[in-house]
C-alpha positions in Angstrom: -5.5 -30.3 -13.6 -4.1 -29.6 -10.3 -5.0 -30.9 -6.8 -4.6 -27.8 -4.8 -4.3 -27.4 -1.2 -5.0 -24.4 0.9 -4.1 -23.9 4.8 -6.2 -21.5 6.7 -6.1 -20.9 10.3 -8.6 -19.8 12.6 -7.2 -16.7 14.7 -8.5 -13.8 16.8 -10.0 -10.5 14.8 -6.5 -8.7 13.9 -9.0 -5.8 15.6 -9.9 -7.4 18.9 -8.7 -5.9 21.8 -7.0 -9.1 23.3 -7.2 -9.1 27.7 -4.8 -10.8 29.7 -6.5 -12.3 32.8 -5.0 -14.7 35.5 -1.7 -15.3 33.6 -3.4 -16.4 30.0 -4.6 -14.8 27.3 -8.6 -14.2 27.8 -10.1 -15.1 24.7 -13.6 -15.8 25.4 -15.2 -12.7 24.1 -12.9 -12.8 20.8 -13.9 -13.0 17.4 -12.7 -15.7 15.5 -12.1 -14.9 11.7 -9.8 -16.9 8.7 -6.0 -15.3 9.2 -5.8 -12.3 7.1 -2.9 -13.5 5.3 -4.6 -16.8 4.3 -7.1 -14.7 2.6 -4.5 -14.1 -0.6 -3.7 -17.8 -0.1 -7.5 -19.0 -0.9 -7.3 -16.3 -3.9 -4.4 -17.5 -5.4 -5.4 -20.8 -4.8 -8.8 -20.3 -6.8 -6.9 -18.6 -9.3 -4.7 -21.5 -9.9 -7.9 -23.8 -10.2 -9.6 -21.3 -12.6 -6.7 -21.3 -15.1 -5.2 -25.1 -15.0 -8.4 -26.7 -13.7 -8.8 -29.4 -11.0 -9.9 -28.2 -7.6 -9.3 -26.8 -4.1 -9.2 -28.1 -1.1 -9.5 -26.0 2.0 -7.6 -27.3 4.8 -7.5 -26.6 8.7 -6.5 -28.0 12.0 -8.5 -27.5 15.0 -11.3 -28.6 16.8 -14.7 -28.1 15.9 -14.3 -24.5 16.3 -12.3 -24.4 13.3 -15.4 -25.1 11.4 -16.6 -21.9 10.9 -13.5 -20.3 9.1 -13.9 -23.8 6.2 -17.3 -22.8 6.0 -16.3 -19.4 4.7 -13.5 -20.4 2.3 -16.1 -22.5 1.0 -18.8 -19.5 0.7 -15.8 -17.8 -1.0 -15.3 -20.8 -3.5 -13.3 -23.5 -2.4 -14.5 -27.1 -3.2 -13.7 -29.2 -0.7 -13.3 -28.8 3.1 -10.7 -30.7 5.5 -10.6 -30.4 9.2 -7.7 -32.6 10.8 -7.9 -33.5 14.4 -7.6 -35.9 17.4 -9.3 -35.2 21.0 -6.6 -36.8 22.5 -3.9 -33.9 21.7 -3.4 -31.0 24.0 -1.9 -28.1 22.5 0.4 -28.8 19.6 3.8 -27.3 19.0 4.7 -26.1 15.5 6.5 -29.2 15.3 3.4 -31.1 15.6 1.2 -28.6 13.5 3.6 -29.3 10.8 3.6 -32.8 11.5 -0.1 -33.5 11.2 -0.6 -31.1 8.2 1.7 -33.1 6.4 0.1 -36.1 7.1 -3.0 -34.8 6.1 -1.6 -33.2 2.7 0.1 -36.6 1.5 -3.3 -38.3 2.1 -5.2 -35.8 0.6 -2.6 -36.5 -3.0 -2.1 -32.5 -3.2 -0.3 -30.9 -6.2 0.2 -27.4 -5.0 0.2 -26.1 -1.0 -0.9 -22.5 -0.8 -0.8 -20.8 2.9 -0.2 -17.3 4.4 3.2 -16.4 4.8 2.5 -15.9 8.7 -0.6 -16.7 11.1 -2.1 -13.3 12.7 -2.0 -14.7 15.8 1.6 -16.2 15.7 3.9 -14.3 12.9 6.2 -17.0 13.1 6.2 -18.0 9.3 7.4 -21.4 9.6 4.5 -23.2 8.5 4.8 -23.3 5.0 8.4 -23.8 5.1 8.3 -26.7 7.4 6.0 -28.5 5.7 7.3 -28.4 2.7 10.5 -29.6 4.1 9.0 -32.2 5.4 7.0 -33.2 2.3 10.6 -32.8 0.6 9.0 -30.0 -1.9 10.3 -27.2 -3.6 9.0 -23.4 -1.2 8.7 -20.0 -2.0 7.8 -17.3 0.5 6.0 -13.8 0.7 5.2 -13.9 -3.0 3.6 -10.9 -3.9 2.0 -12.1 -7.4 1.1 -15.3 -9.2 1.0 -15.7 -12.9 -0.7 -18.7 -14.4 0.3 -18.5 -18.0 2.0 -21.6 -19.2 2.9 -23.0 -15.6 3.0 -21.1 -12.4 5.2 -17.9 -12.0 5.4 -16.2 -8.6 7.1 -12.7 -7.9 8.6 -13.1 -4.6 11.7 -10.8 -2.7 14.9 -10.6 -3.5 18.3 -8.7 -2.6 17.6 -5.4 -4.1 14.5 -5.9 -5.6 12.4 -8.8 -6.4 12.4 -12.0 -8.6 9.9 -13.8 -10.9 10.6 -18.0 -10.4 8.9 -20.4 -12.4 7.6 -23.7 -9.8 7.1 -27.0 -10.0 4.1 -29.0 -9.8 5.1 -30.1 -6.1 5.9 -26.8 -4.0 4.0 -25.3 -1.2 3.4 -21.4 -2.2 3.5 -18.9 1.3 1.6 -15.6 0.4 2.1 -12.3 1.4 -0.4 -9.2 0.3 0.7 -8.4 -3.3 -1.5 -6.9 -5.8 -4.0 -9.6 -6.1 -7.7 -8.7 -4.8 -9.2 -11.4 -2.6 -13.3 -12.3 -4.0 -16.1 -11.6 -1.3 -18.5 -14.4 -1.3 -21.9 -13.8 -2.6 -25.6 -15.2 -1.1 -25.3 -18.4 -3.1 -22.1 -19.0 -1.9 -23.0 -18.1 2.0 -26.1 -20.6 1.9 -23.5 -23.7 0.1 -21.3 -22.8 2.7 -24.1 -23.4 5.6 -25.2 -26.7 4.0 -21.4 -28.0 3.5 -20.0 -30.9 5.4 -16.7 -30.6 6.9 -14.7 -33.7 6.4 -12.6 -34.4 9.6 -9.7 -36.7 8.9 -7.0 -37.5 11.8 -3.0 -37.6 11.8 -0.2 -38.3 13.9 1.5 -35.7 16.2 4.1 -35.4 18.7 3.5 -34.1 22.1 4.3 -30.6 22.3 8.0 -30.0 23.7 7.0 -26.1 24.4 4.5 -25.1 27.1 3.2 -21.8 28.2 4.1 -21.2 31.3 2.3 -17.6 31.6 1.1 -14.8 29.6 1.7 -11.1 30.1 0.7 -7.8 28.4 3.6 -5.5 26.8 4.2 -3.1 29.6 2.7 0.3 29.7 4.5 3.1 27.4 5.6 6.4 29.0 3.6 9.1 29.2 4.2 11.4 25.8 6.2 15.1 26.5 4.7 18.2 24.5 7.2 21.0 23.4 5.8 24.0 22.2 7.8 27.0 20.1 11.0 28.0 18.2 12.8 27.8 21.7 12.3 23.9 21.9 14.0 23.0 18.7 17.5 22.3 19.9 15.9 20.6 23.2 13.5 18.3 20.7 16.4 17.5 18.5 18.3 16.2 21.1 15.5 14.2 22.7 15.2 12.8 19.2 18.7 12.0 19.0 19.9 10.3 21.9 16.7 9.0 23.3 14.3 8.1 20.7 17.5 7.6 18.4 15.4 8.5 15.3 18.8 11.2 14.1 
């Protein structure tokens, strides 16, 4: 029976149209929603405890604000939520992200870490990896499937194709889209969820050694050309050729 961790994240709705205002990113009028990819993780995750037993553990760090994206793995069917935090940090780094997470995961005596395989908001990918390092565990990223029979079994990318690895008990699982359908949660869940206590623990973290200095938008894209008729072809393909370099 496994002890099984999940990471979610809160990030800004993947639809959101994100404003840039004085330098930094404006993100007061933002909804705030579980990172897509960290849906499949909570999926697999439950999976896992439905065919070997033990339980879940959702896991988050953030202030308060986090709350709300434990409060709907747990309306999806997690057991237990874990927010770690300390008002005395600033912004962390991924170094100390990493860091505390760790922390957090030896105390809370996991098995298995599932996570996304990259935050919305970030892309960077080095979450899952870096913890595990850290934790000294085995890591497999972007699997695509999890199999449960016997052990676990994860289909995951490889040079020309893709491979099917057998894991440990200790290993931290980064999960990309696959096949697997992520549950909605249903009223009973919603109303659990709303009742639930979010347990906040605290770690240790390094100072960040990055800071922001400024943000700014991409910058605009050209104005599109429109060719019309047989007579643009060879005018087109060269456009195509040596500017867009799609030929």
């Amino acid at each position: 029976m496994a002890n099984i961790v999940v990471l979610v994240k809160r990030v800004p709705d993947t639809n959101a149209r994100i404003v840039v205002n004085g330098n930094q990113v404006d993100l007061s009028a933002v909804k705030w929603v579980i990172s897509p990819y960290d849906e499949f993780a909570i999926e697999n995750a439950l999976q896992h405890r439905e065919a070997h037993g033990g339980s879940v553990t959702a896991l988050t760090l953030g202030p308060s604000d986090a709350d709300k994206v434990l409060k709907d793995a747990k309306a999806i069917g997690v057991d237990e939520i874990v927010r770690v935090w300390d008002d005395s940090w600033g912004e962390l780094d991924s170094n100390g992200v990493q860091i505390a997470l760790t922390e957090a995961i030896t105390n809370l005596n996991a098995d298995v870490v599932y996570c996304g395989k990259n935050a919305a908001d970030t892309g960077a990918g080095s979450t899952g990896p870096g913890i595990a390092e850290r934790l000294g565990w085995a890591s497999v990223s972007n699997i695509s499937d999890v199999s449960f029979d016997g052990g676990v079994t994860v289909t995951a990318p490889a040079d020309g194709g893709s491979a099917k690895i057998s894991l440990p008990t200790n290993v931290v699982i980064s999960c990309d889209k696959g096949s697997v359908k992520v549950r909605k949660p249903n009223v009973k869940g919603i109303m659990m969820a709303k009742r639930s206590q979010v347990n906040v623990v605290s770690a240790s973290a390094p100072s960040a050694s990055i800071t922001f200095v400024s943000h700014s938008p991409p910058p605009a894209k050209p104005a599109g050309k429109k060719y019309e008729g047989a007579s643009s072809a060879n005018e087109v393909a060269k456009l195509l050729r040596d500017e867009a370099n799609v030929i």
